[in-house]
C-alpha positions as a LaTeX table, in Angstrom:
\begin{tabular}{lrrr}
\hline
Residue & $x$ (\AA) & $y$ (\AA) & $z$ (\AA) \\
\hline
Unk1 & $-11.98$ & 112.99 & $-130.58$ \\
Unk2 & $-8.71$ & 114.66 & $-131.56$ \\
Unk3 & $-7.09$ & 117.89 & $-130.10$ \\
Unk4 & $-4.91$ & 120.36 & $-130.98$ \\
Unk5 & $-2.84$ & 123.13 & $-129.63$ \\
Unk6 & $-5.00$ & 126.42 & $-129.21$ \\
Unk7 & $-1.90$ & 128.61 & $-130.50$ \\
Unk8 & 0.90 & 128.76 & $-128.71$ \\
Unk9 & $-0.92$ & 128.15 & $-125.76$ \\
Unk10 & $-1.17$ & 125.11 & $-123.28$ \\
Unk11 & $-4.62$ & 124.51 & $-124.37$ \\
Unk12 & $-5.70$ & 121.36 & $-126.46$ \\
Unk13 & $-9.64$ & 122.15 & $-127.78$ \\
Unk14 & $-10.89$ & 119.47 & $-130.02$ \\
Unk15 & $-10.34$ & 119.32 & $-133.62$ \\
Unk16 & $-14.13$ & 119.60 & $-134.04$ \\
Unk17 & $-15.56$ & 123.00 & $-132.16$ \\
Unk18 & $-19.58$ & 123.26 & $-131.96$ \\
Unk19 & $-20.33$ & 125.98 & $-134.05$ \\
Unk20 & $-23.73$ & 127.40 & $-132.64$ \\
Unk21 & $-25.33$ & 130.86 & $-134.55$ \\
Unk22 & $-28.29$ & 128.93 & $-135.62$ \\
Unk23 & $-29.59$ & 128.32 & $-131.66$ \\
Unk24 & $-32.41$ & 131.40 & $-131.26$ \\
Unk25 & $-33.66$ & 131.71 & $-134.73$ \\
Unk26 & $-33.66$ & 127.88 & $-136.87$ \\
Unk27 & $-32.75$ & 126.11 & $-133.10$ \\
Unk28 & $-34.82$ & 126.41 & $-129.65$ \\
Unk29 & $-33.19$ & 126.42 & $-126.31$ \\
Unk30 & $-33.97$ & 122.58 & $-125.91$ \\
Unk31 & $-31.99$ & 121.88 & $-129.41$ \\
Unk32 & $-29.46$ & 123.67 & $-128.37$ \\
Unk33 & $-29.25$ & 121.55 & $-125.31$ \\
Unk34 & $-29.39$ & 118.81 & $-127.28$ \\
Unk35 & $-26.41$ & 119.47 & $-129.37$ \\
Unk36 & $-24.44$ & 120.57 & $-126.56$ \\
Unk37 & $-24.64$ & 117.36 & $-124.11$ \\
Unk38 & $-23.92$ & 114.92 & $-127.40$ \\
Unk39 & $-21.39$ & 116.94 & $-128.32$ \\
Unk40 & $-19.01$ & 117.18 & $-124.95$ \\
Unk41 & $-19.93$ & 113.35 & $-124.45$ \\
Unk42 & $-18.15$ & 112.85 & $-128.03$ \\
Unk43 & $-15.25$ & 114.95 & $-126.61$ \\
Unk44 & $-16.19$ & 118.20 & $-127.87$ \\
Unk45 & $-14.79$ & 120.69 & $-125.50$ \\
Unk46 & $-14.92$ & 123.87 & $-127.82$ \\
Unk47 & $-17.85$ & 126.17 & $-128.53$ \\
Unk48 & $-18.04$ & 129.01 & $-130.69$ \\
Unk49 & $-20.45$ & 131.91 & $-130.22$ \\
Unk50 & $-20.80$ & 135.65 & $-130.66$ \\
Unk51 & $-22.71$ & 138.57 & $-129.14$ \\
Unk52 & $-24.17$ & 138.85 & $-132.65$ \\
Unk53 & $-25.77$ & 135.56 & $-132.63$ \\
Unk54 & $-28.24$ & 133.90 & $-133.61$ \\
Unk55 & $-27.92$ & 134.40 & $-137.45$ \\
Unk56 & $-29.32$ & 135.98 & $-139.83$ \\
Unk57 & $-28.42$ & 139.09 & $-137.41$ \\
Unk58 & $-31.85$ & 140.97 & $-136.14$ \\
Unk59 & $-32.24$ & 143.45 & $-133.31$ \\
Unk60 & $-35.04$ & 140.85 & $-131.80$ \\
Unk61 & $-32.59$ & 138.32 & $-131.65$ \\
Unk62 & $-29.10$ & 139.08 & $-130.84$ \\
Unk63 & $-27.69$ & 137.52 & $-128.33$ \\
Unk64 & $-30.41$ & 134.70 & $-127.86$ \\
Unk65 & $-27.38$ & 132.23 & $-128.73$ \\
Unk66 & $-25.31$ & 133.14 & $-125.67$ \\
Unk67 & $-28.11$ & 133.35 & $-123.61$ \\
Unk68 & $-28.73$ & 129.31 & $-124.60$ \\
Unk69 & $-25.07$ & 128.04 & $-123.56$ \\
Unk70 & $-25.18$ & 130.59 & $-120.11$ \\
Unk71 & $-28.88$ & 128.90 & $-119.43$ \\
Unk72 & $-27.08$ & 125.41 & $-120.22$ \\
Unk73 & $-23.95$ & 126.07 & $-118.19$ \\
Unk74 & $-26.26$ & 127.39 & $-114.96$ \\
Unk75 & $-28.10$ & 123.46 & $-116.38$ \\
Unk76 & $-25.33$ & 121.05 & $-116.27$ \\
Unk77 & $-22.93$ & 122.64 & $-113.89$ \\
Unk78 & $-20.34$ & 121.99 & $-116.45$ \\
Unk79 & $-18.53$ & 125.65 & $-117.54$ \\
Unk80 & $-14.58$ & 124.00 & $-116.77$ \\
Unk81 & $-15.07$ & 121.56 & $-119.03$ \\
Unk82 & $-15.74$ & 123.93 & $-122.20$ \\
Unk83 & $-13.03$ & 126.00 & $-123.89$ \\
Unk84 & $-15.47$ & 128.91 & $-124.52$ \\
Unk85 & $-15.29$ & 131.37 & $-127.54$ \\
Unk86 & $-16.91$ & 134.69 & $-128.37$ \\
Unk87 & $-17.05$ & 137.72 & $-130.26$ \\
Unk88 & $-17.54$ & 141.60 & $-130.24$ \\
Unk89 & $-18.96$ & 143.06 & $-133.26$ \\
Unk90 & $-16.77$ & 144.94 & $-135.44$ \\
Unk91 & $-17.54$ & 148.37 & $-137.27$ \\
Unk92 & $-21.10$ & 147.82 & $-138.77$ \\
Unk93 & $-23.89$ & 150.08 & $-138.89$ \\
Unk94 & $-26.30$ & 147.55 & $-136.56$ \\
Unk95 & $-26.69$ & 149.92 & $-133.74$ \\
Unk96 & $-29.26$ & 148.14 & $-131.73$ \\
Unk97 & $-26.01$ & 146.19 & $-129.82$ \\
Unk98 & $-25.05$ & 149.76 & $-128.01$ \\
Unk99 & $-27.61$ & 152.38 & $-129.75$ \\
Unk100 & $-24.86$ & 153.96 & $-131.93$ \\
Unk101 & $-22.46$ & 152.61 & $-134.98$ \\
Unk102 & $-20.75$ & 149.56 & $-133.59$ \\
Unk103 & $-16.57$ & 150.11 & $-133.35$ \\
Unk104 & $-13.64$ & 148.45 & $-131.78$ \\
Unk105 & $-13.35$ & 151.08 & $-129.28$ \\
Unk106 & $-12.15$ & 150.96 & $-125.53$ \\
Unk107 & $-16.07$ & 152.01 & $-124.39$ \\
Unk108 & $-18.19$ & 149.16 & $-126.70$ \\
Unk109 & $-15.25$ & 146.33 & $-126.50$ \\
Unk110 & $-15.78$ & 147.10 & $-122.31$ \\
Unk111 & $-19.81$ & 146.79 & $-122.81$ \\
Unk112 & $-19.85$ & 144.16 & $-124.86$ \\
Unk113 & $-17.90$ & 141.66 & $-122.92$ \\
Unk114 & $-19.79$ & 142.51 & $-119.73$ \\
Unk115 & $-23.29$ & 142.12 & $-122.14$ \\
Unk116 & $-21.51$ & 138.56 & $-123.10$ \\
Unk117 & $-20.81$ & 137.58 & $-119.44$ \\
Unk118 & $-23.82$ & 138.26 & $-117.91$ \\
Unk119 & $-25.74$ & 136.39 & $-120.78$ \\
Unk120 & $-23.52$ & 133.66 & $-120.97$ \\
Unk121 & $-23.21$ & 133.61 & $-116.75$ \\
Unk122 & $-19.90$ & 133.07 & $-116.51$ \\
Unk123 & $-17.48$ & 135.04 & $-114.84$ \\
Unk124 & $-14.42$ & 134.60 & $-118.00$ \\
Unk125 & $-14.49$ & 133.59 & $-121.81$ \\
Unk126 & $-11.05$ & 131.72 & $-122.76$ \\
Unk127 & $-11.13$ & 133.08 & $-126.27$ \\
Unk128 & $-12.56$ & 136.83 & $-127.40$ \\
Unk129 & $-12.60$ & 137.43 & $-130.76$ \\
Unk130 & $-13.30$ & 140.57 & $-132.71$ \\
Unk131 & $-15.82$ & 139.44 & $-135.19$ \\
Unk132 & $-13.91$ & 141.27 & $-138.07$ \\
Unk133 & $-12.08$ & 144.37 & $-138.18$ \\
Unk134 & $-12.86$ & 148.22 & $-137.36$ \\
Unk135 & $-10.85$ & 149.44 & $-140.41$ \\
Unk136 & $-12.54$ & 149.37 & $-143.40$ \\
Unk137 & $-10.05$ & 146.14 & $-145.01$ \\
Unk138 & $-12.54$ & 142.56 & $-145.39$ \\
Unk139 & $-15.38$ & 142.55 & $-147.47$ \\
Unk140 & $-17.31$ & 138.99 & $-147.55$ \\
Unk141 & $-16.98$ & 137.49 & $-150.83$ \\
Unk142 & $-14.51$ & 139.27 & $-152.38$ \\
Unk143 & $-11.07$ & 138.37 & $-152.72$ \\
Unk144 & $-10.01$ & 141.82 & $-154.54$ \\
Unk145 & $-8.16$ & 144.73 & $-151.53$ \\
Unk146 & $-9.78$ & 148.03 & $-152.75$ \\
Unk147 & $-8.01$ & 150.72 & $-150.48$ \\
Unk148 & $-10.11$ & 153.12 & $-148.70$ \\
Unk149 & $-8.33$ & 156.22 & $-147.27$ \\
Unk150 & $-9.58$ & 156.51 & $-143.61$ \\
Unk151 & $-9.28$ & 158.73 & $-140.64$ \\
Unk152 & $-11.41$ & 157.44 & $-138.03$ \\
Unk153 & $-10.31$ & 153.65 & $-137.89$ \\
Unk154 & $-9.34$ & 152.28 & $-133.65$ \\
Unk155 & $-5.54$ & 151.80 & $-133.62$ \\
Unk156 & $-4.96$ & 148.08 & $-133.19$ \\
Unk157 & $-2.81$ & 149.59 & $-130.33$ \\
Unk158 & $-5.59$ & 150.80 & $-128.58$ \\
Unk159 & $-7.80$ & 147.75 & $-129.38$ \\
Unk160 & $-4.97$ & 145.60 & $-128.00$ \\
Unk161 & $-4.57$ & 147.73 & $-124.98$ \\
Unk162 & $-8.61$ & 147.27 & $-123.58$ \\
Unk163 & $-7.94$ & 143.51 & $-124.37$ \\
Unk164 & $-5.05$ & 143.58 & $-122.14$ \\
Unk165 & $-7.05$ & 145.62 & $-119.61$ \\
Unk166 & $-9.39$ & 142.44 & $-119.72$ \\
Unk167 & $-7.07$ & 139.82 & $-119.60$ \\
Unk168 & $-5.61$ & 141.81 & $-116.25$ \\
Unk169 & $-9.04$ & 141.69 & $-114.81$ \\
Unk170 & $-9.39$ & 137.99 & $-115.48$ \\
Unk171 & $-12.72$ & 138.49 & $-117.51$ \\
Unk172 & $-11.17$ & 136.82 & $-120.57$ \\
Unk173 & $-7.77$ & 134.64 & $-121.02$ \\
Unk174 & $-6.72$ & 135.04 & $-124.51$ \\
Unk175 & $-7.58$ & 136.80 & $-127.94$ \\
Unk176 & $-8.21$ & 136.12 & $-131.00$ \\
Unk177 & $-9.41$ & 137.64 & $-134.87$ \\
Unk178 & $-11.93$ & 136.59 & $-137.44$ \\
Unk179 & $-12.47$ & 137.67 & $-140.80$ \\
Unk180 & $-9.45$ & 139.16 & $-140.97$ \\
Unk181 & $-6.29$ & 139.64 & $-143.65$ \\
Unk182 & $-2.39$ & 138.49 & $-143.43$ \\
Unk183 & $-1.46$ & 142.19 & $-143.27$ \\
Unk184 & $-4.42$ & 142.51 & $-139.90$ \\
Unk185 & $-2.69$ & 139.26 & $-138.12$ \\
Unk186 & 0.95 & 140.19 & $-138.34$ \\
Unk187 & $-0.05$ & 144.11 & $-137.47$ \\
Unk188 & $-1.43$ & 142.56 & $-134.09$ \\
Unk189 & 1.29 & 140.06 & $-133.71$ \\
Unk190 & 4.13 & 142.89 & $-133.92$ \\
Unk191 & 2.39 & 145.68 & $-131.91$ \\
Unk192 & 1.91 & 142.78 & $-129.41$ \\
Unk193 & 5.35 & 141.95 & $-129.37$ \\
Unk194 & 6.45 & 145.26 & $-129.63$ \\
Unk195 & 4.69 & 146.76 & $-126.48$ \\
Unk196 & 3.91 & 143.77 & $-124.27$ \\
Unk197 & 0.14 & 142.95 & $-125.15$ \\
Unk198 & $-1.59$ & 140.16 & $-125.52$ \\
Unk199 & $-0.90$ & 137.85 & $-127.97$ \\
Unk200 & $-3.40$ & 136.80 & $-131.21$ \\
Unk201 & $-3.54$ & 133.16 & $-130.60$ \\
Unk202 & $-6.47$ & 132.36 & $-133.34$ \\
Unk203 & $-8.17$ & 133.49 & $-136.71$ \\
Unk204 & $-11.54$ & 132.63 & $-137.64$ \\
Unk205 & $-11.83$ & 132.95 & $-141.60$ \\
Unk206 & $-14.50$ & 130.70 & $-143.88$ \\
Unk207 & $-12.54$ & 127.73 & $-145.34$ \\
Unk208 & $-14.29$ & 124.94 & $-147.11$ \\
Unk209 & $-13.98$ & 123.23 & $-150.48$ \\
Unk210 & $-15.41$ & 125.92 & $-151.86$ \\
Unk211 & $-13.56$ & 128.93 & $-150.39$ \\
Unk212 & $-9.50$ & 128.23 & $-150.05$ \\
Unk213 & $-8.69$ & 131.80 & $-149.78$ \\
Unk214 & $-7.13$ & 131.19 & $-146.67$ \\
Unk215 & $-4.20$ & 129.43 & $-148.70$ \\
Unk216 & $-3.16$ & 132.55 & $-149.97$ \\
Unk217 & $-1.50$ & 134.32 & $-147.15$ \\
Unk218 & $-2.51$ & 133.57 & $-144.32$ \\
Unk219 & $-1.82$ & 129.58 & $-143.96$ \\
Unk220 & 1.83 & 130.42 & $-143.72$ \\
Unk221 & 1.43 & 132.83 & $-140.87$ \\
Unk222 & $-0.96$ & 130.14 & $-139.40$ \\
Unk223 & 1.91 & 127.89 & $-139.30$ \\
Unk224 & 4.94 & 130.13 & $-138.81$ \\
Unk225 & 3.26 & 132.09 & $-136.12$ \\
Unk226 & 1.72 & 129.12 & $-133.75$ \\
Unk227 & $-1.42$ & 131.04 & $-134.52$ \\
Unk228 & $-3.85$ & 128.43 & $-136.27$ \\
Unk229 & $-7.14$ & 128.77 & $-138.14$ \\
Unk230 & $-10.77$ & 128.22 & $-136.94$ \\
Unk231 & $-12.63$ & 127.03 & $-140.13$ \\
Unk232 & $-15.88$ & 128.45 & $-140.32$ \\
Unk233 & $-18.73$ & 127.34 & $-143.04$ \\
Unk234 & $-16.78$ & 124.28 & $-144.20$ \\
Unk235 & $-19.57$ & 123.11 & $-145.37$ \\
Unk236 & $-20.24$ & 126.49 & $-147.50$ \\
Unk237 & $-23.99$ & 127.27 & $-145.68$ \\
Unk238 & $-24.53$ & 123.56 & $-146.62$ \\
Unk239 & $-23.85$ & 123.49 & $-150.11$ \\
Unk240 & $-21.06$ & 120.81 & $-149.34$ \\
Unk241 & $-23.63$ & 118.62 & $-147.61$ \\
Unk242 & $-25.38$ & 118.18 & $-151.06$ \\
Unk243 & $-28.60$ & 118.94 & $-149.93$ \\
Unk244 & $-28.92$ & 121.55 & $-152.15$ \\
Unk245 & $-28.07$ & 119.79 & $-155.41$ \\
Unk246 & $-30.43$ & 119.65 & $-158.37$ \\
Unk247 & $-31.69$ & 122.72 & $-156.99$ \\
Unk248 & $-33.33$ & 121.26 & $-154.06$ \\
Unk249 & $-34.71$ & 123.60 & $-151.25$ \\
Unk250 & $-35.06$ & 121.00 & $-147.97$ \\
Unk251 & $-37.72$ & 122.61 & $-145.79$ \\
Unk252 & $-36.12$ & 124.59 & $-142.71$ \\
Unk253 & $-33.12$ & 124.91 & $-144.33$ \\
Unk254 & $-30.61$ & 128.01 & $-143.96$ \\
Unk255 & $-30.48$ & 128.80 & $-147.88$ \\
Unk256 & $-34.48$ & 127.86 & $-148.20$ \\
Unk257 & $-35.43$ & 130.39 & $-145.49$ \\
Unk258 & $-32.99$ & 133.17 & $-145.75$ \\
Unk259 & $-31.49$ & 132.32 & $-149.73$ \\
Unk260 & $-31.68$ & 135.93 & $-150.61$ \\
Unk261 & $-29.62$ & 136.75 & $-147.77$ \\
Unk262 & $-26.45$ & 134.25 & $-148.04$ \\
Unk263 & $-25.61$ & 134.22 & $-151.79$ \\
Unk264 & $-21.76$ & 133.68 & $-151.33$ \\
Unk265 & $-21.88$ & 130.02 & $-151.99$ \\
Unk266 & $-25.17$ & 130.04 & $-154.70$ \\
Unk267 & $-23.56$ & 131.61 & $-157.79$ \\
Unk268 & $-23.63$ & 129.64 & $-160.93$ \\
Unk269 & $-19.57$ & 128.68 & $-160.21$ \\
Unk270 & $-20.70$ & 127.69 & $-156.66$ \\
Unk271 & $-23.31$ & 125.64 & $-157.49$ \\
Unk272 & $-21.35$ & 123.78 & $-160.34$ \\
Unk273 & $-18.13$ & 123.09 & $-157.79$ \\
Unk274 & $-20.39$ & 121.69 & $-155.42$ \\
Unk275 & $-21.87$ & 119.39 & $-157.24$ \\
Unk276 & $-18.88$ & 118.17 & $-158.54$ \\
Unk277 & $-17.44$ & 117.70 & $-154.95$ \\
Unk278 & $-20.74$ & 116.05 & $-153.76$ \\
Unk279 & $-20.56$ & 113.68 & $-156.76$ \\
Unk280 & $-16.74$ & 112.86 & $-155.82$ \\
Unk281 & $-17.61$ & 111.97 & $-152.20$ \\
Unk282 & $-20.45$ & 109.42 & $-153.12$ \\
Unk283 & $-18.46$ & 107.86 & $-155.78$ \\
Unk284 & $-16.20$ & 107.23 & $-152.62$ \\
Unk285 & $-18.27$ & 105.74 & $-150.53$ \\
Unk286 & $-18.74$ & 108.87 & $-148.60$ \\
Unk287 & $-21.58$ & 111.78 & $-147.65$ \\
Unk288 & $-20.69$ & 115.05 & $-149.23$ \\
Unk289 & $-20.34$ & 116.40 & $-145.18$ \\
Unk290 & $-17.94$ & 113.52 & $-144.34$ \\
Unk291 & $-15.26$ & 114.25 & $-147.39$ \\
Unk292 & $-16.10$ & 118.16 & $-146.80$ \\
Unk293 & $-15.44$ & 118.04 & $-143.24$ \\
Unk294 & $-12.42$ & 115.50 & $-143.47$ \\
Unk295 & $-10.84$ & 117.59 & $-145.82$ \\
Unk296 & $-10.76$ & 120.94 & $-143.94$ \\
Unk297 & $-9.68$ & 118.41 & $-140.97$ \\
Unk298 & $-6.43$ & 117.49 & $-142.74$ \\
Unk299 & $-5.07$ & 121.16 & $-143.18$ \\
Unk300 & $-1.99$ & 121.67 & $-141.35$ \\
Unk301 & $-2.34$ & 125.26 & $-140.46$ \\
Unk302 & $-6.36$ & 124.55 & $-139.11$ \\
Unk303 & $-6.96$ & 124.15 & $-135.06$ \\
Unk304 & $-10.55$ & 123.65 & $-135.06$ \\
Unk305 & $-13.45$ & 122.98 & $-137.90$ \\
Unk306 & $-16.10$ & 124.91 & $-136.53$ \\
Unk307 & $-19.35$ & 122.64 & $-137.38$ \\
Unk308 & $-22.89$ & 123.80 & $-137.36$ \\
Unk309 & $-26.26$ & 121.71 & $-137.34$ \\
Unk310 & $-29.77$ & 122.13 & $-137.00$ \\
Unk311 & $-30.81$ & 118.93 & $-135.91$ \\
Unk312 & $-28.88$ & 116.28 & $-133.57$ \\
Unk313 & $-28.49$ & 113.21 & $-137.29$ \\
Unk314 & $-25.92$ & 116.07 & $-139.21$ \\
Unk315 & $-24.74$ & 117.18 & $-135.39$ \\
Unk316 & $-23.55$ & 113.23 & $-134.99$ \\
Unk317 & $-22.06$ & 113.13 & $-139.28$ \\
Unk318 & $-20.14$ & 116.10 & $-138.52$ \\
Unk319 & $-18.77$ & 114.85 & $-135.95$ \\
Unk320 & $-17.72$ & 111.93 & $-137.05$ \\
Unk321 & $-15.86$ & 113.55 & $-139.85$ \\
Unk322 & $-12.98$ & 113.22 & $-137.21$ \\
Unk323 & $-12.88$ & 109.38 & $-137.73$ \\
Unk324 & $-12.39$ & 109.64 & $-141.60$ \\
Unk325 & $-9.16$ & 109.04 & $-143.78$ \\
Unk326 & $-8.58$ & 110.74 & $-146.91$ \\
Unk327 & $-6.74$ & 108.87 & $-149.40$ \\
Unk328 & $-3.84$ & 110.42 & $-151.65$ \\
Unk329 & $-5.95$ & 109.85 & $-154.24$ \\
Unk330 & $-9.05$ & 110.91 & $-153.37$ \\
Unk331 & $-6.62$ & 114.17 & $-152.10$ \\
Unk332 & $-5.62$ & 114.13 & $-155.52$ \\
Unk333 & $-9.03$ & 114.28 & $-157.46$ \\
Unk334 & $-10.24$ & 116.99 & $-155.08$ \\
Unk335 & $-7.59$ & 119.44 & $-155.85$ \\
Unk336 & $-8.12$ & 118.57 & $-159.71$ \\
Unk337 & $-11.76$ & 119.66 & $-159.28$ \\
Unk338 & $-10.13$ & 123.19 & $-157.24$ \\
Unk339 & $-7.22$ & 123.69 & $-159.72$ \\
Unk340 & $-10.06$ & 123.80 & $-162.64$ \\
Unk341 & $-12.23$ & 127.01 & $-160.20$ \\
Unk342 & $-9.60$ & 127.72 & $-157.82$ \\
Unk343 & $-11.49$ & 130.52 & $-155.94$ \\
Unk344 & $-15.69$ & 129.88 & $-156.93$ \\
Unk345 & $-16.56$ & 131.11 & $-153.59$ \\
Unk346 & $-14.28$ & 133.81 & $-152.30$ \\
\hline
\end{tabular}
């Protein structure tokens, strides 16, 4: 396994974090075990979850994921040796979480970490995320900024102030976005600065073949900033695994069972980048995961791919991904096949 750097912390997590939102609805509690003893025997020492979790997001099972790793942990005896990450919903209107309009407030961000402790049964989470913003700023799949005059939207002051509160207490050791925009990351980064807070030292955006968005902005404050990127769907919902090509719909699979729900990477553009990509990697010798995966791992501004699998055969290719070498040329021929749809999948 490799590590890196989480931020400008003293933390190495490896390059390959276990990604785990499909454990409680398309995984059981003994898959989940699965995954998570091979993975920290390859040297996987970062998991991702969220109090949202599993996915697609249902009031009968939220939270079922962290429930899983806390029932493992209590298992294996084992919580030191896992950088853990998770997440507080942002402003949504899922109000079975807290019985009201979910916001980045000082009352829910309080409720929901204690929810994620006591489910996860541990006593601290290294990395808390807010699982996209309270201001009304990201849309999924859209790369267009349509401004919407608000009133009501939690200061990132006062967001960064309960996190601080937190990190006081010892309940959580450092912070982190997702979903967010360059103008978001550098807000927090200066009011943290400015009045002593804690420090963003992550942000967990989509990045994949498909979806480069991340280029655009917020790479350079990635890189500038010591605050790197956690990749999430590199393989675009499995697109990039090729098991969807020639419109084949594998049984079990995210995009057969919920399709109607994820449509981000299954436009006509999506489907004709990647099957182009696909092709590319088996005309090298590769699986569509391995050059997907390898890619995102070469990205200078990345700190962790976040992987997902349902069963333990793509848990073991994904990780493996780490071992792979991408030629210059091969480098070359995939930004050919970008440069012609630069953004398919925003």
């Amino acid at each position: 396994m490799k590590y890196r750097k989480l931020g400008n912390t003293d933390i190495d997590v490896s390059l390959i974090c276990l990604g785990t939102m499909t454990w409680g609805e398309q995984n059981n509690e003994n898959d989940g075990f699965e995954q998570m003893d091979y993975a920290l025997d390859q040297g996987v020492n970062f998991f991702d979850t969220a109090e949202l979790y599993s996915v697609p997001p249902r009031k009968e099972t939220w939270g079922s994921t962290e429930s899983i790793i806390g029932n493992w942990f209590q298992s294996r005896k084992c919580r030191e040796k896992i950088i853990l990450a998770s997440k507080v919903t942002g402003r949504s209107g899922m109000k079975w979480f807290r019985n009201k309009e979910t916001r980045l407030d000082r009352e829910q961000i309080k409720s929901a970490l204690e929810g994620s402790l006591k489910r996860l049964k541990t006593d601290y989470i290294d990395l808390y995320q807010l699982h996209w913003p309270d201001r009304k700023a990201n849309f999924f799949g859209q790369l267009t900024y349509n401004h919407q005059k608000e009133d009501d939207s939690i200061e990132i002051k006062t967001q960064l102030e309960v996190l601080a509160e937190l990190v006081k207490e010892g309940k959580i050791r450092y912070i982190g976005l997702s979903n967010e925009t360059p103008w978001g990351l550098m807000k927090f980064l200066s009011l943290s600065e400015q009045f002593d807070l804690p420090r963003v030292v992550s942000v967990q955006n989509p990045y994949s073949l498909l979806n480069r968005s991340y280029e655009v902005g917020l790479a350079e404050v990635s890189i500038r900033e010591k605050c790197g990127l956690l990749a999430y769907s590199p393989l675009g919902f499995g697109m990039l695994s090729g098991k969807y090509d020639n419109g084949s719909k594998p049984n079990g699979a995210r995009l057969t069972l919920f399709g109607d729900m994820f449509t981000r990477y299954t436009k006509p553009k999506g489907l004709m980048c990647s099957e182009k990509f696909n092709d590319l990697a088996r005309k090298n010798n590769l699986s569509p995961s391995e050059m997907a995966l390898a890619f995102v791992n070469t990205r200078e501004f990345l700190t962790s791919n976040i992987i997902g699998a349902t069963n333990i055969e793509q848990l073991k290719e994904n990780i493996n991904s780490v071992k792979i070498e991408l030629s210059s040329d091969l480098l070359k021929e995939i930004d050919d096949i970008h440069n012609e749809n630069p953004f398919p999948c925003p």
